[in-house]
N, C-alpha and C positions, 0 to 999 in steps of 0.2 A: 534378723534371725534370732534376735533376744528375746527372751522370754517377756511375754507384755505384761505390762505393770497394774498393780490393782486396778489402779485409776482407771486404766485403758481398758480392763477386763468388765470393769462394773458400766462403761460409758456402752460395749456396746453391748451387754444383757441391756441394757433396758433401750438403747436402738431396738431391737430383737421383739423384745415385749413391747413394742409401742407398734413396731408393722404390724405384729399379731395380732394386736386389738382391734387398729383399724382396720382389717380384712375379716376378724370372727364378729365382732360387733352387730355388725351391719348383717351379715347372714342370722344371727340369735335376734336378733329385732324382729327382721320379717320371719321367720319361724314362731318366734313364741304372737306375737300379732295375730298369725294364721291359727296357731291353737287358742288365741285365748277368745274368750268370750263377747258376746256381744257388749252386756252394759262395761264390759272392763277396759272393750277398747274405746267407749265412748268417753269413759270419764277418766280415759288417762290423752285422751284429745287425738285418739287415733294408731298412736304405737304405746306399745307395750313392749318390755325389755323382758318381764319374767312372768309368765299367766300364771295367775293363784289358783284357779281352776281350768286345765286345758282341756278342751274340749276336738272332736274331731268334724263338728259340724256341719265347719266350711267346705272340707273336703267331701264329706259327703252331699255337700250340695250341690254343688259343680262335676260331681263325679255319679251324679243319677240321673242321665240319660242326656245332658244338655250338651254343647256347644264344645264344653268342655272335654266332655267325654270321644265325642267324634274328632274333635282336632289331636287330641292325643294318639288315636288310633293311625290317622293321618300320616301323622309325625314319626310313629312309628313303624308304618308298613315304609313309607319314605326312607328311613335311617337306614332298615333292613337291608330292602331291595336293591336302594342307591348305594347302599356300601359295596354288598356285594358285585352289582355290576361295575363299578367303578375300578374296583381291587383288579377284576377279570380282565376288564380293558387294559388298566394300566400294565398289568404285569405281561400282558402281552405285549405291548407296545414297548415297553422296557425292554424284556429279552430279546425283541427283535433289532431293536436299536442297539444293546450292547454287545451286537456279534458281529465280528469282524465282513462276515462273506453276507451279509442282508445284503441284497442290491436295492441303492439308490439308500445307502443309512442315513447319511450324510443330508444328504436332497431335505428326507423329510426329518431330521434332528433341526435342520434351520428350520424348514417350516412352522415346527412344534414350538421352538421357542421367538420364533417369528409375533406369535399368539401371544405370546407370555410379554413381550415387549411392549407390543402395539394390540392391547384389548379391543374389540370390536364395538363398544358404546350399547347405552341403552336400548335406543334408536333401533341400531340395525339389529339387532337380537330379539326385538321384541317383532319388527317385521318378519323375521327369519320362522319364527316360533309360529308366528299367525298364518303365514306359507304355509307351514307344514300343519297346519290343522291339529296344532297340538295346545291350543287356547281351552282353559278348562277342563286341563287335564293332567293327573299327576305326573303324565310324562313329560310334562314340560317342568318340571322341579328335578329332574333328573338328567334328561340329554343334554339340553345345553350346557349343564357343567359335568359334563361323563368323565373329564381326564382334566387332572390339574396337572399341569406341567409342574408345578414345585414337585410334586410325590413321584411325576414320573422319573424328573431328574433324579433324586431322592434313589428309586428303587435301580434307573440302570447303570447308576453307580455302585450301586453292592453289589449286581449282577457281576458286574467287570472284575469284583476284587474278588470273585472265584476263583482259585487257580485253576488253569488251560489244561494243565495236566490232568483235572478231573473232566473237561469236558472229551479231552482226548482216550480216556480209560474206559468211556462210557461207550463212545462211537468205536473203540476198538471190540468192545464187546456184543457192538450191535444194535447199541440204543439210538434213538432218529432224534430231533429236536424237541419234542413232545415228553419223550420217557425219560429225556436228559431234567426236561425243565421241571417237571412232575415230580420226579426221584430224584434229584440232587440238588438244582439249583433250589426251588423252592423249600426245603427241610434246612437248609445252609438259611437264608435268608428271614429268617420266622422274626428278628427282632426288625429289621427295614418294612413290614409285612405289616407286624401289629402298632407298627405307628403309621404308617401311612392309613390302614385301617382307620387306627382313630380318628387320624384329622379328617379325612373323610366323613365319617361318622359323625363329628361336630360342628364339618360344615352343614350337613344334611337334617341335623336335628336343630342348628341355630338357622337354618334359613329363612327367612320370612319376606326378601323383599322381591325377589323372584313370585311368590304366591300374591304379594299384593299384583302385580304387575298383572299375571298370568290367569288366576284362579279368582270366581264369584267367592262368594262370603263363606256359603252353604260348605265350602270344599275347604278351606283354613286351613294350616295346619296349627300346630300347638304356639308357635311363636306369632304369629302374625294376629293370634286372639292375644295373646298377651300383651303385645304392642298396641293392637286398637282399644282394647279394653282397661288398660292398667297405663301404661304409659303414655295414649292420649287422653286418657281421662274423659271415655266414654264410658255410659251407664251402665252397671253390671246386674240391674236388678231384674229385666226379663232378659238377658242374652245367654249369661253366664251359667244359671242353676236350672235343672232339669223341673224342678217344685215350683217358682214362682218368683220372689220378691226376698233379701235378705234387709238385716235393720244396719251392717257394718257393712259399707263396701267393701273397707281397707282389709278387714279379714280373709274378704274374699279371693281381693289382689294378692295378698301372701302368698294365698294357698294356690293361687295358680303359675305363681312367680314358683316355688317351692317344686311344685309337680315338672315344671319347664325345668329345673335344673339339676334336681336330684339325681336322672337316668344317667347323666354325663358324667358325675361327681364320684357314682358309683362305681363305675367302668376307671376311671381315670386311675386306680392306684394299683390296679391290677397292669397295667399296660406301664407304667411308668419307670420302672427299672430296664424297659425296651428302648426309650427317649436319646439316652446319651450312643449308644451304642450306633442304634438305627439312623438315628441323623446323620452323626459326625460320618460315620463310613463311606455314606453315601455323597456326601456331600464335601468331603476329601478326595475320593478315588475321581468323583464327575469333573 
């Protein structure tokens, strides 16, 4: 409870400034990399820390009409769609779970985390998927992860920690389960909402081993060209840019590493004051 000592004060500013660097570092690398220049990234043997002349090139190459271009789309009607469907499911399944008079709640709460225990393997999921004639198609990047039992738990734990008394004021006045959960329980719940949102939304937009599995090449979405392209260390000179041939791979890698990560980074600080809130609730009350 005393007041810490220079010594202790200055040890850990510079702990502080040393995670810093290594976490900004490494992102100002591959950014300026991606802006800088051809001969610049050659003769600095690949990365660059600060481009003397940035250029937008890269991204304009990969971003007129190629590979690139349609796996982002991809990635993003996926993020969209799959969020939203997912939010719908869950928070139905949630409110139904968190109400005393569901019949059979019980039955299917084991069931639901029965799944969360005991995952069903690659194996029988990818049979299950090819059953359903859903091979090659974006809805298999979707359905078989429609509910994560972490968010569901997550959301019908904050359902719970409504007071009863508002569910009782509503049915007194006429409302049915629908206008209860419409109009009260969901406006109460906006911070368990926009985080479950998110992680959702970041499993959907970092998915890619599902579309290896699932989807031909043609279909990709944004992360699984980033993986075959950049981090296996396959050719990026006719796949990647919609024109042809570039002279710097590694520019190329930035800029699509960059484009994979940016949409998430932007979203994230907006939604982050909902984190501490939305979690703990849900996951105290559950």
């Amino acid at each position: 409870m005393e007041k810490p000592r220079p010594l202790t004060q200055a040890a850990k500013a510079l702990a502080l400034v040393t995670v810093v660097l290594l976490v900004c570092v490494p992102f100002l690398v591959i950014l300026s990399t991606s802006l800088a220049s051809t001969d610049e990234v050659v003769a600095n043997g690949g990365w660059v820390l600060w481009p003397e002349e940035p250029t937008l090139k890269a991204y304009r190459d990969i971003l007129d009409g190629g590979i690139v271009t349609h796996a982002l789309g991809v990635s993003a009607g996926v993020t969209v769609i799959g969020t939203l469907l997912s939010l719908a499911c869950t928070i139905g399944l949630a409110y139904a779970l968190s109400r005393p008079g569901t019949f059979g709640r019980k039955s299917v709460l084991l069931l639901v985390l029965f799944t969360f225990l005991f995952p069903p393997g690659m194996i029988p999921s990818f049979l299950l998927v090819k059953g359903l004639g859903l091979l090659d198609t974006y809805a298999s990047l979707v359905l078989p992860v429609l509910i994560n039992v972490f968010n569901l738990v997550v959301l019908r734990g904050f359902f719970q920690s409504v007071p009863e008394e508002l569910y009782e004021a509503a049915r007194l006045d006429g409302a049915g389960e629908w206008r209860v959960l419409v109009s009260i329980v969901l406006p109460l719940s906006k911070a368990a909402l926009a985080v479950v949102g998110l992680f959702y939304a970041v499993a959907y937009w970092n998915s890619w081993f599902y579309a290896s599995l699932y989807l031909e090449s043609d279909h990709w979405p944004l992360q699984q060209v980033l993986r075959t392209y950049v981090v296996a260390g396959s050719g990026l000179t006719d796949i990647t840019t919609g024109e042809g041939t570039v002279t710097a791979p590694q520019t190329v890698q930035m800029a699509v590493l960059v484009i994979a990560t940016v949409p998430i980074l932007l979203v994230y600080p907006f939604l982050q004051k909902y984190f501490t809130k939305g979690v703990l609730t849900g996951a105290i009350k559950s």
